[in-house]
GUTOR-301118 format. One record per residue: residue number from 1; y, z, x of N, C-alpha, C in turn. Coordinates in steps of 0.05 Angstrom, whole numbers, plus 5000, padded with zeros to 4 digits. Example, Ala and Ser with C-alpha at 12.3 -4.5 7.8 and 13.67 -1.06 7.14 Angstrom:
- 1_4886_5156_5264_4910_5156_5246_4934_5156_5264
- 2_4955_5142_5257_4979_5143_5273_5001_5157_5258
This chain:
- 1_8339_7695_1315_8360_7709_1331_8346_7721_1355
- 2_8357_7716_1385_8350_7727_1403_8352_7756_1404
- 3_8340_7769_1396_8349_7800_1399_8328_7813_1405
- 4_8319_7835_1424_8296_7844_1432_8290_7864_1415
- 5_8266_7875_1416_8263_7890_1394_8256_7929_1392
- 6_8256_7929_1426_8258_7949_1440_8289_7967_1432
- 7_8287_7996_1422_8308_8006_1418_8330_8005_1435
- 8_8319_8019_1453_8335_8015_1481_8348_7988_1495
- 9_8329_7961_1485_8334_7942_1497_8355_7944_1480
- 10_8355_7946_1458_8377_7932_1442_8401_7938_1440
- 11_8404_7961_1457_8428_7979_1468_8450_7959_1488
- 12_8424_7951_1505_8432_7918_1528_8436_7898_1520
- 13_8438_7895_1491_8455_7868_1482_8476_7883_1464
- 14_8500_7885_1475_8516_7898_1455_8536_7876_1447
- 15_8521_7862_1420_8533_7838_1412_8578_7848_1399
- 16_8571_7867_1386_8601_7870_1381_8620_7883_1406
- 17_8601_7899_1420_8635_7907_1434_8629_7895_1465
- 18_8603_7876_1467_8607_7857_1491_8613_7829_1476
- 19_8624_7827_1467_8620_7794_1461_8649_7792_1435
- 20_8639_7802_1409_8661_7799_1396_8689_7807_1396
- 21_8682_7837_1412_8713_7857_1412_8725_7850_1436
- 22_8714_7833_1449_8723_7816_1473_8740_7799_1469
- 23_8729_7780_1454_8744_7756_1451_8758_7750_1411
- 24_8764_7768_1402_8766_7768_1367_8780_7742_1365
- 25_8801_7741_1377_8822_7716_1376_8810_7684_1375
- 26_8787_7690_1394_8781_7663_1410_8756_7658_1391
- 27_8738_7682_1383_8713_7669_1358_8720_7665_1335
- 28_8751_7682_1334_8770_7669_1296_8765_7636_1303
- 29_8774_7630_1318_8792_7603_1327_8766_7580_1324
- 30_8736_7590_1337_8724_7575_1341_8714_7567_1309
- 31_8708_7588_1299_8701_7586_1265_8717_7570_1255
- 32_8742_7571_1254_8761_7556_1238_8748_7528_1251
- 33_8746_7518_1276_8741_7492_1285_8712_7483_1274
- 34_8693_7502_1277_8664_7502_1251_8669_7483_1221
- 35_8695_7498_1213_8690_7498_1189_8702_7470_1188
- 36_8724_7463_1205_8745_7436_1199_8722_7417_1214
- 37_8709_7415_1221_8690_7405_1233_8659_7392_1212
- 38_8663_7413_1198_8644_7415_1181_8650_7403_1153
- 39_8673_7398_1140_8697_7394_1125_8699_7351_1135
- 40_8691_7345_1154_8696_7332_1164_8672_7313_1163
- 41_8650_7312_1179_8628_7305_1177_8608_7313_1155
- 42_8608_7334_1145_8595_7337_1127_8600_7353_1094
- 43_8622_7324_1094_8638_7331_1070_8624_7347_1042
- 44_8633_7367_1033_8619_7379_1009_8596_7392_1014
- 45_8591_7395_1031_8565_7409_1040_8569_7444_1055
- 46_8557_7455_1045_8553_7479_1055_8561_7486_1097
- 47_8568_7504_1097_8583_7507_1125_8547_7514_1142
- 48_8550_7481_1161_8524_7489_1169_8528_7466_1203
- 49_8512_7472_1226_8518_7457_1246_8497_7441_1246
- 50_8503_7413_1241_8489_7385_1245_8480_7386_1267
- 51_8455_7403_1283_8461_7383_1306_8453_7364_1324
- 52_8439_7343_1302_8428_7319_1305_8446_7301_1315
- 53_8481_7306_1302_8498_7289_1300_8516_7293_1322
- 54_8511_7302_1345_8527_7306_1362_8521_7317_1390
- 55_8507_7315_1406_8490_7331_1427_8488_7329_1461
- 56_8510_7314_1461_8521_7313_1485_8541_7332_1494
- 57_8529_7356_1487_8553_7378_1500_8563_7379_1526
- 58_8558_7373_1544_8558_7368_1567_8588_7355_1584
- 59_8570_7337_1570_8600_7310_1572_8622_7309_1558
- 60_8618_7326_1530_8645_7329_1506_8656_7351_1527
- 61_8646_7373_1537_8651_7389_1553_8671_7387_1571
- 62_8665_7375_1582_8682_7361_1601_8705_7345_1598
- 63_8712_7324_1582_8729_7312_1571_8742_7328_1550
- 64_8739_7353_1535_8757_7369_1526_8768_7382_1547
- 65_8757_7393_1572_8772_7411_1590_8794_7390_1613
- 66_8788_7365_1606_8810_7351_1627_8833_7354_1609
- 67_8827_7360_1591_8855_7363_1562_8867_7387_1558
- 68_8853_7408_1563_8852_7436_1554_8886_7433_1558
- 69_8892_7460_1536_8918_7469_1532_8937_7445_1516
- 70_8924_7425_1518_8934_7403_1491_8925_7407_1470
- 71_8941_7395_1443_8929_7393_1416_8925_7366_1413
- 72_8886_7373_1408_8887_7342_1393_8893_7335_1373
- 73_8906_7309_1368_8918_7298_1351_8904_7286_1324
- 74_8882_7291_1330_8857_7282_1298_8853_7297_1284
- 75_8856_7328_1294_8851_7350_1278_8866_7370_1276
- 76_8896_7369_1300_8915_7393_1308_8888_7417_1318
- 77_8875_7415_1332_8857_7435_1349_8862_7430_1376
- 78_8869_7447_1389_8869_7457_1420_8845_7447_1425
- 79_8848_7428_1454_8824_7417_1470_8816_7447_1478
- 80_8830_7465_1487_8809_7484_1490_8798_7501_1481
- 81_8800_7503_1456_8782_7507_1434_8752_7496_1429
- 82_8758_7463_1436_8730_7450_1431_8712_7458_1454
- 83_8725_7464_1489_8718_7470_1501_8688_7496_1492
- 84_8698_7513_1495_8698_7540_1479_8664_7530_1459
- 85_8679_7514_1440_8648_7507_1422_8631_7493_1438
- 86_8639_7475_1448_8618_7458_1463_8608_7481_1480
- 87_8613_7498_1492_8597_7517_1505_8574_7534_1500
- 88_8586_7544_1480_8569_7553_1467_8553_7541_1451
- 89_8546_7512_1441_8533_7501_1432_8519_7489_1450
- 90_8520_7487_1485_8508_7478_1499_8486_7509_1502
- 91_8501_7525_1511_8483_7549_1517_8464_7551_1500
- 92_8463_7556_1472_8447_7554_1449_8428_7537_1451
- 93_8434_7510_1463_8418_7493_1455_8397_7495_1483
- 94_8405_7509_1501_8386_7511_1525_8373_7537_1525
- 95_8380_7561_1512_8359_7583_1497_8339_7572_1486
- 96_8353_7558_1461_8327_7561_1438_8300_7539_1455
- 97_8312_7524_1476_8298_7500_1488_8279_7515_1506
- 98_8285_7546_1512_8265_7563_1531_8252_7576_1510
- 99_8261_7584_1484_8245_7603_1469_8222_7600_1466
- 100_8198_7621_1464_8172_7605_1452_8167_7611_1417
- 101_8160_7595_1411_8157_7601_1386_8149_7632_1371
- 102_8165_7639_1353_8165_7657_1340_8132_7665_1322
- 103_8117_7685_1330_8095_7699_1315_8101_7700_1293
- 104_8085_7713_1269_8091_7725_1247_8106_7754_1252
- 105_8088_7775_1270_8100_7796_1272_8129_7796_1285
- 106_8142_7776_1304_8161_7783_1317_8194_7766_1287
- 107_8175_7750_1274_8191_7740_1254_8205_7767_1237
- 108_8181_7778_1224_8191_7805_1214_8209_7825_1234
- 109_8200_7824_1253_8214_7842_1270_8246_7836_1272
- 110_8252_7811_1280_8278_7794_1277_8290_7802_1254
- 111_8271_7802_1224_8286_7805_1198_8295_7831_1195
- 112_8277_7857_1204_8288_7882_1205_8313_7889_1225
- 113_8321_7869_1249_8336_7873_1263_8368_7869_1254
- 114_8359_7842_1233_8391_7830_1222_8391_7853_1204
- 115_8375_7863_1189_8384_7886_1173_8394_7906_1188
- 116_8389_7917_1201_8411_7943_1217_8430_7931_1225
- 117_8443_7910_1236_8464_7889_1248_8474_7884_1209
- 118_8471_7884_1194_8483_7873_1168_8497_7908_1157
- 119_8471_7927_1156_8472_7953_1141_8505_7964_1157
- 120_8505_7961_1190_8523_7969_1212_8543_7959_1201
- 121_8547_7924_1202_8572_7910_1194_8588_7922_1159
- 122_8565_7926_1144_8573_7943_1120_8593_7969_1122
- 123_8576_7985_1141_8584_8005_1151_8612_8006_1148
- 124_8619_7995_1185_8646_7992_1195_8664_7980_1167
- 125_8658_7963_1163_8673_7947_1129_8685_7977_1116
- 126_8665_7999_1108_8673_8014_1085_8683_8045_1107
- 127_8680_8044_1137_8692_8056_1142_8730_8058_1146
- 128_8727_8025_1152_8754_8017_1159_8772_8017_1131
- 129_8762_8013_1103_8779_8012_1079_8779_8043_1076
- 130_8757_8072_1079_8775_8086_1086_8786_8097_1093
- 131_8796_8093_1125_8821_8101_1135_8838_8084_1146
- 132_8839_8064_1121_8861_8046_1124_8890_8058_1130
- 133_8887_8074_1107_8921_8093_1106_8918_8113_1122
- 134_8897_8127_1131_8901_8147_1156_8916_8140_1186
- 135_8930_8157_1194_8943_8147_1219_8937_8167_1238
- 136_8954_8192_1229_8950_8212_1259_8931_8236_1256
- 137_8904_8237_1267_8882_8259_1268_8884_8271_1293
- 138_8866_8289_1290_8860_8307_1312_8831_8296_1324
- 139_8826_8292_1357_8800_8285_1366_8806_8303_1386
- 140_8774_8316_1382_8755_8338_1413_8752_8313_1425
- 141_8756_8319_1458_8740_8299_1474_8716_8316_1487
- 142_8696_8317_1477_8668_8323_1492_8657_8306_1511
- 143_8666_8282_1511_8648_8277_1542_8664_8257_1557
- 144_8692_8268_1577_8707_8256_1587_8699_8230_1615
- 145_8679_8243_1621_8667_8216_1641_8659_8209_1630
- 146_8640_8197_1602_8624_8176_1596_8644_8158_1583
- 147_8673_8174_1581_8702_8152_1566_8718_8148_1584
- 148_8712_8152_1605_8727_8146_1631_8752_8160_1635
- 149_8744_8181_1632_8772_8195_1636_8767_8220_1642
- 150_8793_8226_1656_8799_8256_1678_8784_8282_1667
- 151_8768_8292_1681_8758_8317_1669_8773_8335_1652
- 152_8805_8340_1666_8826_8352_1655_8830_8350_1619
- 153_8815_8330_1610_8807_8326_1586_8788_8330_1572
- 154_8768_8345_1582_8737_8356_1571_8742_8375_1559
- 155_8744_8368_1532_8750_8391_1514_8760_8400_1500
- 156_8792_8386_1501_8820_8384_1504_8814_8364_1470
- 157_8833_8378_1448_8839_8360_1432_8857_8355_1419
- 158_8863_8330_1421_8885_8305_1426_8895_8291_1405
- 159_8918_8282_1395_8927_8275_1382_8917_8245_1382
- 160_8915_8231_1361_8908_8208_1355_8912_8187_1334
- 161_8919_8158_1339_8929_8147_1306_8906_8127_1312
- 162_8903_8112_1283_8889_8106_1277_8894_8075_1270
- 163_8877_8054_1288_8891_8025_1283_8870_8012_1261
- 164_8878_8012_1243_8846_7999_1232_8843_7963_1238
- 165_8864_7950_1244_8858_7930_1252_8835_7925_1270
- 166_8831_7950_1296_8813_7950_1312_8799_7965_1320
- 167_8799_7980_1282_8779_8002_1274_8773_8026_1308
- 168_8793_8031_1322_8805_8056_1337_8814_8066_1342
- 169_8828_8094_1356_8841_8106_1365_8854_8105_1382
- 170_8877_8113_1388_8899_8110_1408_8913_8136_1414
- 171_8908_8149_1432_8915_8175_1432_8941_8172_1461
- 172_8966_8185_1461_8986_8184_1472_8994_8217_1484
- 173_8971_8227_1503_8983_8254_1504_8983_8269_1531
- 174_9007_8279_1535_9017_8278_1561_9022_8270_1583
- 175_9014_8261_1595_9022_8239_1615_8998_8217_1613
- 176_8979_8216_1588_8956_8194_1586_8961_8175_1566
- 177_8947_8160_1566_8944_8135_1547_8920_8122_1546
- 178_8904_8124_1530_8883_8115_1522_8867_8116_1495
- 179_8847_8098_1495_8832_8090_1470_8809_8108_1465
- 180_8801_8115_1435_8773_8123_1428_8770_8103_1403
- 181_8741_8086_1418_8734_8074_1398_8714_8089_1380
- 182_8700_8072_1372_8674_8081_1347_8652_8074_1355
- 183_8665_8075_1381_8624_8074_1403_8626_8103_1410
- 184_8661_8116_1415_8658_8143_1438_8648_8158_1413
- 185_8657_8150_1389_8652_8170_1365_8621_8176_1346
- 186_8613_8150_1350_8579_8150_1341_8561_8162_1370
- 187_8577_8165_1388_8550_8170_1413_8561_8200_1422
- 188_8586_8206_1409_8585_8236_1408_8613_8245_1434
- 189_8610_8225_1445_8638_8218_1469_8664_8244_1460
- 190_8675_8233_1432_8686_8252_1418_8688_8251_1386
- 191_8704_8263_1379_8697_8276_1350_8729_8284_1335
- 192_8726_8271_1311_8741_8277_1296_8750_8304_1290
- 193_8773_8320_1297_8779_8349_1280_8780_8348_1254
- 194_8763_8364_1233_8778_8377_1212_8802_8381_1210
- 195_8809_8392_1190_8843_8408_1191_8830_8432_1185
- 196_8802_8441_1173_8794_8462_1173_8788_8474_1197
- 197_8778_8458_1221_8776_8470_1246_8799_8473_1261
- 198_8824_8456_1251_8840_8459_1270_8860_8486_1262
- 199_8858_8500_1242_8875_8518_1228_8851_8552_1238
């Protein structure tokens, strides 16, 4: 896994809320095409990308996007869906083609990295089951410019429900409308009320 190993660097690849919380819809979609893909050529076999068997991304590239917004008819998948994979399986395949080979130390290093990226994904998992049933809390906003919003809110705490589909907040108060995710909340942005603090 490309991931640097610098704390800070690793701040600069913010794989979930640059990349996944971007597009949720469009990396469900590509998986499902993984897997029917996979279901397909490599019948009975563990979900894994062949990719000896297919490596002209380029050109599939292309000839899915003269199609895009059609369903192909071999698999019911949106040409631009394949689009989408072929892309990313081209980009991948022109990384790992610059990478230089992996040390011993930077191998370990990689392995301690998917563990904080696994321990995190845990995390969120057992944060979101519990406040599945939570809806409306109280949030301090302590740091209204680093959440992009009006100073008139430094401080100020706000009513908020709770989506767990997209494990954030949605706060609706006074003439505003906006989100606190679980980046403004782990970096201190703002903060959950008690009911003990708020009484």
């Amino acid at each position: 896994m490309s991931l640097p190993t610098d704390s800070m660097a690793r701040k600069g690849t913010p794989v979930f809320y640059g990349f996944l919380n971007y597009f949720p819809d469009a990396v469900a979609e590509v998986a499902r095409l993984s897997l029917a893909a996979n279901d397909k050529h490599n019948p009975g076999e563990p979900l894994h990308w062949s990719k000896e068997k297919s490596n002209d991304h380029a050109d599939c590239l292309v000839r899915h996007l003269l199609e895009h917004g059609e369903i192909d008819p071999d698999d019911g998948f949106s040409h631009t869906v394949k689009v989408a994979w072929r892309a990313m399986a081209l980009l991948q395949m022109e990384l790992e083609a610059k990478a230089e080979p992996k040390s011993g130390h930077d191998a370990i290093v990689n392995s301690a990295i998917n563990k904080v990226f696994e321990d995190e994904y845990e995390r969120r998992q057992q944060v979101t089951a519990d406040r599945a049933e939570e809806h409306t809390v109280q949030i301090r906003i302590n740091n209204a410019a680093r959440m992009g919003l009006t100073s008139q809110l430094q401080g100020v705490v706000v009513p908020g429900t709770y989506d767990p589909k997209w494990m954030r907040y949605r706060s609706t108060f006074a003439h505003y409308d906006f989100r606190i995710t679980p980046h403004d909340l782990a970096e201190g942005h703002a903060e959950l009320v008690t009911p003990e603090e708020q009484s």
